[in-house]
N, CA, C and O atoms as a CHARMM CRD file, in Angstrom:
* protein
*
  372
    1    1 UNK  N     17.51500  12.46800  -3.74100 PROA 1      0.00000
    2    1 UNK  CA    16.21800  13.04800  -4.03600 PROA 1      0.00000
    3    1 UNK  C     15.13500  12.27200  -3.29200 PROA 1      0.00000
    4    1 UNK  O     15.16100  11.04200  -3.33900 PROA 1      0.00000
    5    2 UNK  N     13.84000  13.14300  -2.36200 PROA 2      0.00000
    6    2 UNK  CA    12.89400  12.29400  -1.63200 PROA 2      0.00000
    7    2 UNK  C     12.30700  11.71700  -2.67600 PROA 2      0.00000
    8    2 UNK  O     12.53200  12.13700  -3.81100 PROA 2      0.00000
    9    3 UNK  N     11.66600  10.91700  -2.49900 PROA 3      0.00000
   10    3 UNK  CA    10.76300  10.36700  -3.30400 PROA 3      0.00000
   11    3 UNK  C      9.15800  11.08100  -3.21300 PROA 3      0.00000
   12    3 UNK  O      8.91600  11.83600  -2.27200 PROA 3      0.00000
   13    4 UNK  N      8.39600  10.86700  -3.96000 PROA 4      0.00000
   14    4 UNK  CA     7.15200  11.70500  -4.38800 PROA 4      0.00000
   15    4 UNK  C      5.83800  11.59700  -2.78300 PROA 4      0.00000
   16    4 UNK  O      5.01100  12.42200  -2.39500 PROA 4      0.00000
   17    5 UNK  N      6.26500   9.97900  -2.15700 PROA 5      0.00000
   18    5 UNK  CA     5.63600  10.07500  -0.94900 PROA 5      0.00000
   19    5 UNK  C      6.08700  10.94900   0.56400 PROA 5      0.00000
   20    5 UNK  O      5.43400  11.14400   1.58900 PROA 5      0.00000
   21    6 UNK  N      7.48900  11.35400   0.17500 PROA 6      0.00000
   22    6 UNK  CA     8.18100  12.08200   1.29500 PROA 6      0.00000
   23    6 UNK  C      7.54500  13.33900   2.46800 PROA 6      0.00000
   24    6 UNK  O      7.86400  13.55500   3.63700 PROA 6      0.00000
   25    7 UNK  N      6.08600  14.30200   1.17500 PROA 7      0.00000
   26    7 UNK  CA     5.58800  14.82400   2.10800 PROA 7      0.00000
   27    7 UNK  C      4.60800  14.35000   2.73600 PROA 7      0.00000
   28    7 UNK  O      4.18300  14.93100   3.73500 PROA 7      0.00000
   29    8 UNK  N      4.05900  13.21300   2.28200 PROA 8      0.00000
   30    8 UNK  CA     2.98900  12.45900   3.25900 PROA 8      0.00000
   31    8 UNK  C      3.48900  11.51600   3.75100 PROA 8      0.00000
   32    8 UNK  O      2.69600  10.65400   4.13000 PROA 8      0.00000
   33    9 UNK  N      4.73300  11.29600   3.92900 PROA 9      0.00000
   34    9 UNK  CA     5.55500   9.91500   4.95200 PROA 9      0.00000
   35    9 UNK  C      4.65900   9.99400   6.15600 PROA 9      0.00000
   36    9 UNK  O      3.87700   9.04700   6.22700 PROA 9      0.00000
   37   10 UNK  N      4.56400  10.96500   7.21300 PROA 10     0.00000
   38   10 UNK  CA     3.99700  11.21600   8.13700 PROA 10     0.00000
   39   10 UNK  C      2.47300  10.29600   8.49500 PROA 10     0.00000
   40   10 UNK  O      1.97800   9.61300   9.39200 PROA 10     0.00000
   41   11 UNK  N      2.14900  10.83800   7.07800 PROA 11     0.00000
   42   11 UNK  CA     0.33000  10.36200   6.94500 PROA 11     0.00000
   43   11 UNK  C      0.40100   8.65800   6.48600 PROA 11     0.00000
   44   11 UNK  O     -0.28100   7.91800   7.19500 PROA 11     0.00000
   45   12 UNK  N      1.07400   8.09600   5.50800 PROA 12     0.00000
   46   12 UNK  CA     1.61700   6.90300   5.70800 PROA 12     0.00000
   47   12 UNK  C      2.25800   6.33900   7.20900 PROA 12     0.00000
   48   12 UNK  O      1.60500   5.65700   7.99900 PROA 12     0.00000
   49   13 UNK  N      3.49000   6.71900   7.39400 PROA 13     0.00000
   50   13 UNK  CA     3.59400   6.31000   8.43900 PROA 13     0.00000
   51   13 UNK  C      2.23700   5.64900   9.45300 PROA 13     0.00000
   52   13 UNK  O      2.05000   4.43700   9.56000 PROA 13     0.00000
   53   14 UNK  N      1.33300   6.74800  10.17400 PROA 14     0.00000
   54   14 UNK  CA     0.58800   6.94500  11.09500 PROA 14     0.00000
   55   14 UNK  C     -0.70100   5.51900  10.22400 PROA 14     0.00000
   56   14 UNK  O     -1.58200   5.00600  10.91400 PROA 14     0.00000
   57   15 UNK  N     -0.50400   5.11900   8.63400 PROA 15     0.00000
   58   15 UNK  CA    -1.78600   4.50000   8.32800 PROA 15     0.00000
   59   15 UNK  C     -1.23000   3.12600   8.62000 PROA 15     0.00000
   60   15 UNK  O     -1.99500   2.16200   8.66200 PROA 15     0.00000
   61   16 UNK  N      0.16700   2.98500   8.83800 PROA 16     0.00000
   62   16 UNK  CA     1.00500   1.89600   8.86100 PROA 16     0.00000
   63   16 UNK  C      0.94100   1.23100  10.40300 PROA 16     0.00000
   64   16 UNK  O      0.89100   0.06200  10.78800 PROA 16     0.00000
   65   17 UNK  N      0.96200   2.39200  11.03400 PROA 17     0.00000
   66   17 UNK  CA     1.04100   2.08800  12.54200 PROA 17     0.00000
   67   17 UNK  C     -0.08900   1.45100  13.30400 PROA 17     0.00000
   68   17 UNK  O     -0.04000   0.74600  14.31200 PROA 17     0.00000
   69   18 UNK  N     -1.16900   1.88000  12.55800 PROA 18     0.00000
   70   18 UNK  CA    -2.49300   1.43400  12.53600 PROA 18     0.00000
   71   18 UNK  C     -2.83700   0.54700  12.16200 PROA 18     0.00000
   72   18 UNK  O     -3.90200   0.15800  12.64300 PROA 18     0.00000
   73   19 UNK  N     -2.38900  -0.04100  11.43700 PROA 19     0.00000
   74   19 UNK  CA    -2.55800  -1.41200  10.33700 PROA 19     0.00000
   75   19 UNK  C     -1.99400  -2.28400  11.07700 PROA 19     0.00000
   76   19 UNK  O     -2.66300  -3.27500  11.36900 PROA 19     0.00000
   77   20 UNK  N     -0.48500  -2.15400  11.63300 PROA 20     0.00000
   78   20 UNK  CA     0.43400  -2.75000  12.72800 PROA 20     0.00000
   79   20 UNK  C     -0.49200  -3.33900  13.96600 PROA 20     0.00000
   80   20 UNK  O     -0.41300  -4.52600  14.28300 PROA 20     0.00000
   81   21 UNK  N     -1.42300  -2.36400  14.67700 PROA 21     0.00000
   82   21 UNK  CA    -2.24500  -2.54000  15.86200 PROA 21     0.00000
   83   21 UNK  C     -3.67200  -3.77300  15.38700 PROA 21     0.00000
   84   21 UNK  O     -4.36600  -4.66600  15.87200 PROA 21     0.00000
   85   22 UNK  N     -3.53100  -3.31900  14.62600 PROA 22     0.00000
   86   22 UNK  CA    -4.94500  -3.87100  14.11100 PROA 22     0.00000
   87   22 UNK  C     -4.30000  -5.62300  13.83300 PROA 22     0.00000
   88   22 UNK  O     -4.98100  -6.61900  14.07800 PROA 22     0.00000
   89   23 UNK  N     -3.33400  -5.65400  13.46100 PROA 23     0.00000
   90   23 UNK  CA    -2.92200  -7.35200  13.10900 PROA 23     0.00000
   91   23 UNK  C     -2.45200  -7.91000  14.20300 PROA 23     0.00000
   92   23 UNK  O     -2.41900  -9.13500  14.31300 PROA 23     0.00000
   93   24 UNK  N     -1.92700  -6.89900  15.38100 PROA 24     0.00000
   94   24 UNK  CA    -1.88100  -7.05100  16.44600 PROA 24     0.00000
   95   24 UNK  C     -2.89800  -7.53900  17.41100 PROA 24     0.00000
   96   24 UNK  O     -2.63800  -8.29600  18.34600 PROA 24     0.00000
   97   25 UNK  N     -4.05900  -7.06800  17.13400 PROA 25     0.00000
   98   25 UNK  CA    -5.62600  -7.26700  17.63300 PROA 25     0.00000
   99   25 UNK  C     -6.39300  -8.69500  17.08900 PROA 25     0.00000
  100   25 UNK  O     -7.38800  -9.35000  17.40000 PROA 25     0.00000
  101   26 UNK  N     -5.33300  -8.75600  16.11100 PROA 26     0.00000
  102   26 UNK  CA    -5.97200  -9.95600  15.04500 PROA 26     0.00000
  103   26 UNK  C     -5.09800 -11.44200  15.76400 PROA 26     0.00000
  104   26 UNK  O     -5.29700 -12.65700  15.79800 PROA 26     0.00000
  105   27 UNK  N     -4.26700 -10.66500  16.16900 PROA 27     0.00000
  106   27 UNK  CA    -3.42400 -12.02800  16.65500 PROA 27     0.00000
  107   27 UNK  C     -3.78800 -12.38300  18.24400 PROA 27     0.00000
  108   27 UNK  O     -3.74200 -13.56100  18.60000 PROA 27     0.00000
  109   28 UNK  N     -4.24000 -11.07700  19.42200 PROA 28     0.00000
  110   28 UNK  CA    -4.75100 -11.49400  20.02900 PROA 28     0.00000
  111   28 UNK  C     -6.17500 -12.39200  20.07500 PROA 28     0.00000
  112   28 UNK  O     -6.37700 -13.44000  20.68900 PROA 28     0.00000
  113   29 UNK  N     -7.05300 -11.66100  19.25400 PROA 29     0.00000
  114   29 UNK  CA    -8.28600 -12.43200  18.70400 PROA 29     0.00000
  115   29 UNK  C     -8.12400 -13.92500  18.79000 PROA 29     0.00000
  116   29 UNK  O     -8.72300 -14.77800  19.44500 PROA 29     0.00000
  117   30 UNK  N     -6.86800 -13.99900  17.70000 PROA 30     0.00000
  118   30 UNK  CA    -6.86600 -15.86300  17.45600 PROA 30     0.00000
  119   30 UNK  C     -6.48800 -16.73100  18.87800 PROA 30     0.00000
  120   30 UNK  O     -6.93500 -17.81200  19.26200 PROA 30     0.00000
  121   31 UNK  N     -5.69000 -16.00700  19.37600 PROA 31     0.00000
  122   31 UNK  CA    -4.94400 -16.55400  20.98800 PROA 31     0.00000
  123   31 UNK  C     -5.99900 -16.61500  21.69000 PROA 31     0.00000
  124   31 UNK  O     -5.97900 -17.52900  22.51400 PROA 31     0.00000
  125   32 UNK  N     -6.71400 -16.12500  21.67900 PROA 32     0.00000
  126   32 UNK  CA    -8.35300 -16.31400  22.54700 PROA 32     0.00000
  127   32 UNK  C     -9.67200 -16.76500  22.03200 PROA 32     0.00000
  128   32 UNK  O    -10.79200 -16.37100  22.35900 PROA 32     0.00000
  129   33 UNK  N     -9.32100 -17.67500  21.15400 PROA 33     0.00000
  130   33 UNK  CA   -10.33700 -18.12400  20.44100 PROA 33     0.00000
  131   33 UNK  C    -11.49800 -17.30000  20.18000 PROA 33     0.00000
  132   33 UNK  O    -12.58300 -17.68700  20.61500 PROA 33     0.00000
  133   34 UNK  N    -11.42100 -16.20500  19.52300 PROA 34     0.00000
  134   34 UNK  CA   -12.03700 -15.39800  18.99300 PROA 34     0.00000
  135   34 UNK  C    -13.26100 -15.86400  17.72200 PROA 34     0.00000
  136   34 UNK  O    -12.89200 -16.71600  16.91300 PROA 34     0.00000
  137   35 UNK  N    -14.40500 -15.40300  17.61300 PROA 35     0.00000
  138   35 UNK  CA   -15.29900 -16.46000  16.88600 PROA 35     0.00000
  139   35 UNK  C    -14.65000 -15.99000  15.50500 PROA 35     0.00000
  140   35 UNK  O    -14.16400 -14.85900  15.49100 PROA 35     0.00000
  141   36 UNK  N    -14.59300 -16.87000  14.18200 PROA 36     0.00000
  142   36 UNK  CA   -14.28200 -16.74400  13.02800 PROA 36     0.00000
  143   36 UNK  C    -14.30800 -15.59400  12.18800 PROA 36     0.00000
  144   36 UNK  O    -13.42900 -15.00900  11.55600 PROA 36     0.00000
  145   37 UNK  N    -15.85500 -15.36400  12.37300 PROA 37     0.00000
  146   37 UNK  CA   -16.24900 -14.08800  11.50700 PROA 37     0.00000
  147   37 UNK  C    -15.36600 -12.76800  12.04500 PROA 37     0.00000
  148   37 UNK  O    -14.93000 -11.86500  11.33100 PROA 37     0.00000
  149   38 UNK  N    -15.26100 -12.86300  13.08900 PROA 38     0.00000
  150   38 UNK  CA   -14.78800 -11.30600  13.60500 PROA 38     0.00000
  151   38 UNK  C    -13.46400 -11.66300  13.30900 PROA 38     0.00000
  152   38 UNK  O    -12.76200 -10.73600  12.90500 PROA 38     0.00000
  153   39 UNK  N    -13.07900 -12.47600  13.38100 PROA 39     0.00000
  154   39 UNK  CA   -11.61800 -12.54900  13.14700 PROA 39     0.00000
  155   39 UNK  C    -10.88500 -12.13600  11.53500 PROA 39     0.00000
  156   39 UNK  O     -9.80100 -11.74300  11.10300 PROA 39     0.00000
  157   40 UNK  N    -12.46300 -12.56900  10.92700 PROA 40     0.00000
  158   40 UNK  CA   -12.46300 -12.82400   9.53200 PROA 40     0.00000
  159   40 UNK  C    -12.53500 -11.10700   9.06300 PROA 40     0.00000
  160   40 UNK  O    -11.80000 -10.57700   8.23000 PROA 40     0.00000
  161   41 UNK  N    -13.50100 -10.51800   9.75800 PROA 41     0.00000
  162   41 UNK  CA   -13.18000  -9.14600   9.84900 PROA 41     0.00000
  163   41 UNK  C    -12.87700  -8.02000   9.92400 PROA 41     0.00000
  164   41 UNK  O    -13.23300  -6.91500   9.51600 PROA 41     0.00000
  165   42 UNK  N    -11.90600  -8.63000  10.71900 PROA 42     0.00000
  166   42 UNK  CA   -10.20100  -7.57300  11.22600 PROA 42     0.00000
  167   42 UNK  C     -9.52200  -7.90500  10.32100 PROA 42     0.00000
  168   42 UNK  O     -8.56900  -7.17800  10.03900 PROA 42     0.00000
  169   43 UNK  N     -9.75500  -9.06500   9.57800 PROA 43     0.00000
  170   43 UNK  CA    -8.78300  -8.92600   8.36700 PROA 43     0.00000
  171   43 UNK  C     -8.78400  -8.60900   6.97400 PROA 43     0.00000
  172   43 UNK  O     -7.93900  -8.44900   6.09300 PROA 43     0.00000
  173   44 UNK  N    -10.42900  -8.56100   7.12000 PROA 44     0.00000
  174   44 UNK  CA   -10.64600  -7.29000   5.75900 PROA 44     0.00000
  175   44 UNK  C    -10.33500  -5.91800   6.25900 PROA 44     0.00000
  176   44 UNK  O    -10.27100  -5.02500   5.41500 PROA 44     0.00000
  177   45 UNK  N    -10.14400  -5.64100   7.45500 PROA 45     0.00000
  178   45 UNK  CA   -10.17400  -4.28500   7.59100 PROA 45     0.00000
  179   45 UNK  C     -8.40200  -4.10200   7.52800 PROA 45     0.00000
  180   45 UNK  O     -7.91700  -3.03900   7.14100 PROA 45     0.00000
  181   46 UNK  N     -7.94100  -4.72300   7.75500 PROA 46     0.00000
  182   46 UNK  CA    -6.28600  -4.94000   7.19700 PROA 46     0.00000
  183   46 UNK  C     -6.29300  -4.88100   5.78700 PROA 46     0.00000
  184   46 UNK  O     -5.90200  -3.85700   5.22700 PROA 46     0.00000
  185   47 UNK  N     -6.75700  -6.01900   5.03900 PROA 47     0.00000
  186   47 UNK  CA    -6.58300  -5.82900   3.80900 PROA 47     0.00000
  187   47 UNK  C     -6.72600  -4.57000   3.08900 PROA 47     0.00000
  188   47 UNK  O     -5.90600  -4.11300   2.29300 PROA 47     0.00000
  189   48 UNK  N     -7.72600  -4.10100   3.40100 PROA 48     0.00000
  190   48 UNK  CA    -8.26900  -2.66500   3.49000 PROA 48     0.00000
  191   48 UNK  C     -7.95000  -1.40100   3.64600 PROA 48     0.00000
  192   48 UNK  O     -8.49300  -0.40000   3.18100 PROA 48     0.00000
  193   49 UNK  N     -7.07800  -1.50400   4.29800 PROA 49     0.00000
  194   49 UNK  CA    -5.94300  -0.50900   4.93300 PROA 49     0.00000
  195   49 UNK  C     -4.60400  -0.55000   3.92900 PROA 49     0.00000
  196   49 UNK  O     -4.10600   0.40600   3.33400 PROA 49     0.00000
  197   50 UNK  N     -4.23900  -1.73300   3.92500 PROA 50     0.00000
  198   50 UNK  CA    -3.04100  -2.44800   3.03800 PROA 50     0.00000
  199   50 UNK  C     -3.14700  -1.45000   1.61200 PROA 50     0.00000
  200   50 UNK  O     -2.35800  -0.70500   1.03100 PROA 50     0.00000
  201   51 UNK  N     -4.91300  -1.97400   1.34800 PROA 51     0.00000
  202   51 UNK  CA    -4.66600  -1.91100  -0.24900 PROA 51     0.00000
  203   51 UNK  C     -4.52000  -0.01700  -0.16200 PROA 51     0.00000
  204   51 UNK  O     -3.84600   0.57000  -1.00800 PROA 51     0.00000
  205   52 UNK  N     -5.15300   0.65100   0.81700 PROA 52     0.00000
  206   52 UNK  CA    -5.49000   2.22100   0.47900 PROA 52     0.00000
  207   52 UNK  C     -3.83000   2.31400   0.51200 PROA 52     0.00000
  208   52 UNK  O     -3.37900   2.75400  -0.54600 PROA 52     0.00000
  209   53 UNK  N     -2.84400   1.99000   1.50400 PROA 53     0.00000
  210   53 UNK  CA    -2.10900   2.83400   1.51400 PROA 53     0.00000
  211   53 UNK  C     -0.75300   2.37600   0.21500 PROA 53     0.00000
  212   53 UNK  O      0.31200   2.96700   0.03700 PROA 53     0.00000
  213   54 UNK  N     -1.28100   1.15600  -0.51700 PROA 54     0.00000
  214   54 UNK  CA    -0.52100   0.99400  -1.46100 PROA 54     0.00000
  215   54 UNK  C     -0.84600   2.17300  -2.28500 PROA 54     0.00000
  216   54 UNK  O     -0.03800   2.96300  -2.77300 PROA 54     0.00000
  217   55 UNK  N     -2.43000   2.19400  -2.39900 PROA 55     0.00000
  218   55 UNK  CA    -2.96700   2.88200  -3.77900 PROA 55     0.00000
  219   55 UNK  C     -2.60000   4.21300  -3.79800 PROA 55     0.00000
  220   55 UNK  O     -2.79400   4.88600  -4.81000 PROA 55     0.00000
  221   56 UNK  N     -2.00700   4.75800  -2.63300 PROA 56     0.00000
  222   56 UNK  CA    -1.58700   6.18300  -2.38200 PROA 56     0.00000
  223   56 UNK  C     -0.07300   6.36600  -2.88200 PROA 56     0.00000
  224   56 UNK  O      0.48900   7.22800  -3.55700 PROA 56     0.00000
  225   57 UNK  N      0.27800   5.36900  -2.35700 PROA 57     0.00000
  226   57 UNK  CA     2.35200   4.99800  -2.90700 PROA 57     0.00000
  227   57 UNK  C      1.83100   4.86900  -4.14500 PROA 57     0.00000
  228   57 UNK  O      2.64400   5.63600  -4.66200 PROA 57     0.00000
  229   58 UNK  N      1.11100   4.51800  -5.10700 PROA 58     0.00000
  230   58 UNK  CA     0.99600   4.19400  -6.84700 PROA 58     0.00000
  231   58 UNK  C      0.89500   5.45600  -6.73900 PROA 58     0.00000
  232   58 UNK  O      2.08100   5.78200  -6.68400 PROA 58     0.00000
  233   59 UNK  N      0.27000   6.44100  -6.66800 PROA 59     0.00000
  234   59 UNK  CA    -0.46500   7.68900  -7.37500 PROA 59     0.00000
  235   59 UNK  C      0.44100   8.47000  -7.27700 PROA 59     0.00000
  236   59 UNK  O      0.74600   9.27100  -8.16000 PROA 59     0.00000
  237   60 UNK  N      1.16700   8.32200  -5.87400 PROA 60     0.00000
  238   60 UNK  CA     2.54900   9.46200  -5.60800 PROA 60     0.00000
  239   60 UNK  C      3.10400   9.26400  -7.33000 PROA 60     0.00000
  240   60 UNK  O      2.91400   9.96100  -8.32700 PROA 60     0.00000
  241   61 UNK  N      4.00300   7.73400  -7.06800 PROA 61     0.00000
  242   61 UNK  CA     4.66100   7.44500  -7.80100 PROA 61     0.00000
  243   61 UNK  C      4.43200   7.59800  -9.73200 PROA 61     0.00000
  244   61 UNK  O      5.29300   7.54800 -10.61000 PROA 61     0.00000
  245   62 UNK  N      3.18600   7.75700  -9.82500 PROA 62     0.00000
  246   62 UNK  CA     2.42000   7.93600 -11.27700 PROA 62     0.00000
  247   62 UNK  C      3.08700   9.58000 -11.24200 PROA 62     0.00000
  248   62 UNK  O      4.11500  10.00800 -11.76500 PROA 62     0.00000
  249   63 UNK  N      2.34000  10.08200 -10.63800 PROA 63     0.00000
  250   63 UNK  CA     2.35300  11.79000 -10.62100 PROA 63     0.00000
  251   63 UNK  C      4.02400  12.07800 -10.73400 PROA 63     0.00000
  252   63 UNK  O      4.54400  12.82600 -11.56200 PROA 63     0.00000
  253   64 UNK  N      4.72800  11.29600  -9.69300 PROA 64     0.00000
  254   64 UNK  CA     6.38800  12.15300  -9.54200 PROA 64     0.00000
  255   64 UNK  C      7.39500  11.24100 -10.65600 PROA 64     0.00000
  256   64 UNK  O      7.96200  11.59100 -11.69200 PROA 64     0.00000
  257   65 UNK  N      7.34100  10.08200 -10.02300 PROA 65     0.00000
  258   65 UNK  CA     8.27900   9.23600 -10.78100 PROA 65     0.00000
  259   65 UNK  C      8.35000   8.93900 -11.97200 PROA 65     0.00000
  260   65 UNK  O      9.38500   8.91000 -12.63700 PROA 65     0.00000
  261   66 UNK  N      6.79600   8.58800 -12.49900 PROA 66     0.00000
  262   66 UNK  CA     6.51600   8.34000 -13.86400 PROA 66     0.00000
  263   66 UNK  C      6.19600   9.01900 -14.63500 PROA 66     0.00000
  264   66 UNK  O      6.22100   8.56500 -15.77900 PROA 66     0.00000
  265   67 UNK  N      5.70100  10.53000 -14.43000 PROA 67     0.00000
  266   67 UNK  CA     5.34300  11.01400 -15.05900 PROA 67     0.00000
  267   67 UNK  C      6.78000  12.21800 -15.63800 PROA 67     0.00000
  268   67 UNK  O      6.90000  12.70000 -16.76500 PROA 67     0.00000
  269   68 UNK  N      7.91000  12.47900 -14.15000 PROA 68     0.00000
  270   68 UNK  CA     9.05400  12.67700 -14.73900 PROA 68     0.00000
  271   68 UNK  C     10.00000  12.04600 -15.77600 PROA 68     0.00000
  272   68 UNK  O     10.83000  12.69400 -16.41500 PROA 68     0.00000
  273   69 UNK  N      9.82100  10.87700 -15.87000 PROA 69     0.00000
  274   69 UNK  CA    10.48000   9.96000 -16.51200 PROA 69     0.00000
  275   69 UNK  C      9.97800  10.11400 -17.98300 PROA 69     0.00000
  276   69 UNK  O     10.74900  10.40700 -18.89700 PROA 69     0.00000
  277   70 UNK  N      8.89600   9.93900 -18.12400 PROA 70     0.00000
  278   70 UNK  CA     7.95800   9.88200 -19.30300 PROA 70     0.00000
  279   70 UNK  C      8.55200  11.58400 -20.01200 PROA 70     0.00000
  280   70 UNK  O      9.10200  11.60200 -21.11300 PROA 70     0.00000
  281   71 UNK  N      8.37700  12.65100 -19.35100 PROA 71     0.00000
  282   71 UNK  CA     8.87500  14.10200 -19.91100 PROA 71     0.00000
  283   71 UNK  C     10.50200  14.37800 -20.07000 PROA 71     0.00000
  284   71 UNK  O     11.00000  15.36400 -20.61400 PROA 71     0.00000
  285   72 UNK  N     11.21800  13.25500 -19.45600 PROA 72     0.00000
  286   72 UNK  CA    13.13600  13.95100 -19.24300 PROA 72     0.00000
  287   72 UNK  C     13.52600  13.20700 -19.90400 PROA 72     0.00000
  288   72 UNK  O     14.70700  13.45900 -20.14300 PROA 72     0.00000
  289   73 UNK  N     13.08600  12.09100 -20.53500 PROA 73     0.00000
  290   73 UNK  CA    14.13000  10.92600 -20.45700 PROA 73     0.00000
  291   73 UNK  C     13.68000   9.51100 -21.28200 PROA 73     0.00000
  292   73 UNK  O     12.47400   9.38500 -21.49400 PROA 73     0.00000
  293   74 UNK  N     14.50000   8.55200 -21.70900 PROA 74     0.00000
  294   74 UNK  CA    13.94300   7.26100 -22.37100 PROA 74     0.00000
  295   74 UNK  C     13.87100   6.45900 -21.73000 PROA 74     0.00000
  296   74 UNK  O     14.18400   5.34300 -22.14600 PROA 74     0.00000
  297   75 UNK  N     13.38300   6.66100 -20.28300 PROA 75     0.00000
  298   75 UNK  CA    13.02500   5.51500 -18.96100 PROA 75     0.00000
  299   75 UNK  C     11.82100   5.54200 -18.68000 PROA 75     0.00000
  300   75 UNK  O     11.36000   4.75900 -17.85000 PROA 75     0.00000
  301   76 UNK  N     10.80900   6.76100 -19.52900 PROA 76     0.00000
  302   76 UNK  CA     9.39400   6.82900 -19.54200 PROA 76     0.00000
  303   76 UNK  C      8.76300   5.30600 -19.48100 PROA 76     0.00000
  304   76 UNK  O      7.92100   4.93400 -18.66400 PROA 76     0.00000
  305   77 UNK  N      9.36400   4.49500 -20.54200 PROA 77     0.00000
  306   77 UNK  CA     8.46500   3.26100 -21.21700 PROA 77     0.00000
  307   77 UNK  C      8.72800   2.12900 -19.96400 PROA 77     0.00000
  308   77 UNK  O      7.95200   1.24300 -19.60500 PROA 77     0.00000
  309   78 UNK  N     10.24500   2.49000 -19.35400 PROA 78     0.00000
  310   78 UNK  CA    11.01300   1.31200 -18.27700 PROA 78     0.00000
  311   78 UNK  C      9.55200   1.61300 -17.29800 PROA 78     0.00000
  312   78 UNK  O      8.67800   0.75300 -17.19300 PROA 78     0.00000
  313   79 UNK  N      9.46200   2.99900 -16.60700 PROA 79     0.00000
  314   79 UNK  CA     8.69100   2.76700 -15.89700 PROA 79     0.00000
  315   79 UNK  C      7.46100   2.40600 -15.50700 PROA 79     0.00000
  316   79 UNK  O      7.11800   1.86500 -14.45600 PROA 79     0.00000
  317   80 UNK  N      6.45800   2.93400 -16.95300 PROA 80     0.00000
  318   80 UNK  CA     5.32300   2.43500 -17.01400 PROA 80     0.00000
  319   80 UNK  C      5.36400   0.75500 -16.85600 PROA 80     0.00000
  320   80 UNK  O      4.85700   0.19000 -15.88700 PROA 80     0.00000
  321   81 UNK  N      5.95500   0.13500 -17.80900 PROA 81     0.00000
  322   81 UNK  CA     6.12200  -1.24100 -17.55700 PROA 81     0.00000
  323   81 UNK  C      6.32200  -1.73700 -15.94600 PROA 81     0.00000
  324   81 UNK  O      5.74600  -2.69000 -15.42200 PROA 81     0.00000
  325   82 UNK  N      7.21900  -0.89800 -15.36200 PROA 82     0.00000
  326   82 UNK  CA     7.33900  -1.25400 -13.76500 PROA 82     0.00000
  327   82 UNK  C      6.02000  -1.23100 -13.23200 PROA 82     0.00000
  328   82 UNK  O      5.38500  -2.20800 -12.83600 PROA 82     0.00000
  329   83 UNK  N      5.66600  -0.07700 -13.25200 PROA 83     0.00000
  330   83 UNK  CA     4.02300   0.23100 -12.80800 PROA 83     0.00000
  331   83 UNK  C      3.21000  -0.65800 -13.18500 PROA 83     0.00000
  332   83 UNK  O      2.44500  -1.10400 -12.32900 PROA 83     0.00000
  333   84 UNK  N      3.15400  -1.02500 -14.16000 PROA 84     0.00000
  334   84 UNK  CA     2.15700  -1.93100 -14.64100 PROA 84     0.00000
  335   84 UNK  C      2.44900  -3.46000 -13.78600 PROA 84     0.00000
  336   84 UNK  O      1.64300  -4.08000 -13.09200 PROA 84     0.00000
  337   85 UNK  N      3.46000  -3.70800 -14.01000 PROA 85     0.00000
  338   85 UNK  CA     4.01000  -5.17100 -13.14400 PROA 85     0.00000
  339   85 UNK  C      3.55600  -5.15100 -11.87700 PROA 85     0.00000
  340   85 UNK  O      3.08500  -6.09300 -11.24100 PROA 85     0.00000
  341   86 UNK  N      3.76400  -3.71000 -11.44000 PROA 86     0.00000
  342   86 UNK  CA     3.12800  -3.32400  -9.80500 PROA 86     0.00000
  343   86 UNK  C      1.71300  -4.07200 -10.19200 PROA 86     0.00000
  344   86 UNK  O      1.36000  -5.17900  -9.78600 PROA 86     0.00000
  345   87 UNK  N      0.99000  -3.19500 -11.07700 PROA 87     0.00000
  346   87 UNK  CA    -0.77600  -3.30800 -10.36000 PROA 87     0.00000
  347   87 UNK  C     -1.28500  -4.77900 -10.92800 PROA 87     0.00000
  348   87 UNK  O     -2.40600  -5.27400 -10.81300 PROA 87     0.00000
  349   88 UNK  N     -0.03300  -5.35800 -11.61900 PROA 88     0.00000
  350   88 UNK  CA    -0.56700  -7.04800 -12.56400 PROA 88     0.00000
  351   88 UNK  C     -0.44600  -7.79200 -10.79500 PROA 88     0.00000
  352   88 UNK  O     -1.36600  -8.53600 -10.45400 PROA 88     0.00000
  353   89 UNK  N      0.70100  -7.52300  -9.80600 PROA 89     0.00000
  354   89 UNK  CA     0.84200  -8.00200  -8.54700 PROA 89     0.00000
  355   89 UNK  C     -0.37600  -7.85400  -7.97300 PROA 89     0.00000
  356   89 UNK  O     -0.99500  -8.86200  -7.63100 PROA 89     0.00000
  357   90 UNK  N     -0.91700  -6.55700  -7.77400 PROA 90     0.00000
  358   90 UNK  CA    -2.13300  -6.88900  -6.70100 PROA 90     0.00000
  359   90 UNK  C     -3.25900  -6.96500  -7.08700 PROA 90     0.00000
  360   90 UNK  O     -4.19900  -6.96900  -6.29300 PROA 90     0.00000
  361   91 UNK  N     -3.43700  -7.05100  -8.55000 PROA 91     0.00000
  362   91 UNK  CA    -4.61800  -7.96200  -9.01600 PROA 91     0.00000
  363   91 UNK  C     -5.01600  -9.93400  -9.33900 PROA 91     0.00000
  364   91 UNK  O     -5.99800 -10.59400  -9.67700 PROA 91     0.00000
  365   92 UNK  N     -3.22900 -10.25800  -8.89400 PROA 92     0.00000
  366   92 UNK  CA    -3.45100 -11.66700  -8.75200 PROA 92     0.00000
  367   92 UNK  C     -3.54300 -11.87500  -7.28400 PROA 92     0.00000
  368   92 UNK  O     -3.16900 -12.95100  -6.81700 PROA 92     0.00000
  369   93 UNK  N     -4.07800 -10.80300  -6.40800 PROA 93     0.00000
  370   93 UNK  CA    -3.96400 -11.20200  -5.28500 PROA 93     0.00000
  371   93 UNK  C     -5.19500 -11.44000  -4.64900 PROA 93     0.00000
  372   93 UNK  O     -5.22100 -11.85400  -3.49000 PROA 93     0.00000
């Protein structure tokens, strides 16, 4: 069974590839002594990128995974707890 992101793999993919270039840009930056701030910049705009395309994999996963689970089955509670462990991760971050 695809998983709930399968019809936007594409649109992931392409936010991934982008994110890829951009740390790429970040690493030339540093190799050329690039001034701080801008450097410091490209990497909020990574972070940035990072966090949207997590927050898109959560919502898939709320809508398909968890919310099937929660209606079929006694893995409703397993998953919320997963989910939750997810977003306790990128709020200590």
């Amino acid at each position: 069974m695809p998983y709930p992101y399968a019809s936007d793999r594409d649109e992931i993919l392409s936010r991934l590839r982008k994110i890829e270039g951009q740390v790429r840009g970040i690493q030339r930056m540093v190799s050329e002594d690039a001034y701080c701030v801008d450097v410091l910049t490209q990497i909020s705009a990574v972070v940035s990128g990072v966090e949207k395309v997590a927050l898109r994999l959560l919502r898939e996963h709320m809508k398909g995974c968890v919310a099937d689970a929660v209606r079929s089955s006694d893995e409703g509670a397993e998953k919320i707890d997963e989910v939750l462990k997810v977003v306790e991760r990128f709020l200590q971050t």
